[in-house]
C-alpha positions in Angstrom: 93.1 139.6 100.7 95.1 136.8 102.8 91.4 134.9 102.6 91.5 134.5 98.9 95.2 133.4 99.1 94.2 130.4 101.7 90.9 129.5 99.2 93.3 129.5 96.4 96.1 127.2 97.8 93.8 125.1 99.9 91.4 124.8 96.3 94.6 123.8 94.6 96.0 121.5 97.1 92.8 120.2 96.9 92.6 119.6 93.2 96.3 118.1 93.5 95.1 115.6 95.9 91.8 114.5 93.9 94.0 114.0 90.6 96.3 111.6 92.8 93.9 109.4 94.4 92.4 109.0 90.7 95.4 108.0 89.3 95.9 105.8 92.1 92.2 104.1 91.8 92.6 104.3 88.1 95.9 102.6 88.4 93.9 99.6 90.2 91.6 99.2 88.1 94.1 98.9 85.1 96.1 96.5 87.5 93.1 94.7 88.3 91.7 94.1 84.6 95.1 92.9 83.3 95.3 90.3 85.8 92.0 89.0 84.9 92.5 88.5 81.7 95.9 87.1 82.3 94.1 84.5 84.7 91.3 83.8 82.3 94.1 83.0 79.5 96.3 80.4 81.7 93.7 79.3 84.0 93.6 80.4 87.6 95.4 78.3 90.1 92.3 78.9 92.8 90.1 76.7 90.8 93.4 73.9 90.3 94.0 74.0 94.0 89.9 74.1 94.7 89.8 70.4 92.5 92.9 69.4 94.0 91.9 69.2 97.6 88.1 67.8 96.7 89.9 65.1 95.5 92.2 64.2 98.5 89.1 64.4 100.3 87.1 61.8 98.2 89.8 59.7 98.2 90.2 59.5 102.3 93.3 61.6 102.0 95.9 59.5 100.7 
């Protein structure tokens, strides 16, 4: 009998702890998507900065 009862809370921690690292990943993945499309709305500063220093190179850094 004390068997079943360590299956049945260990199953259930268990099921506990798979529902929070979903919401966790699906969290991230929400995250994740919003700030793309945020980025592809105002233009992403990586590219700016990326064109910026090409061009202090072309020009011999002044």
């Amino acid at each position: 009998m004390e068997g079943t009862l360590f299956v049945n809370g260990f199953l259930s921690y268990l099921v506990v702890y798979f529902i929070f690292i979903a919401t966790v990943v699906i969290a991230f993945v929400i995250g994740f998507s919003l700030r793309k499309s945020k980025n592809a709305k105002t233009g992403t500063t990586e590219t700016v900065a990326a064109e910026g220093s090409g061009s202090e190179k072309e020009n011999g850094g002044q």
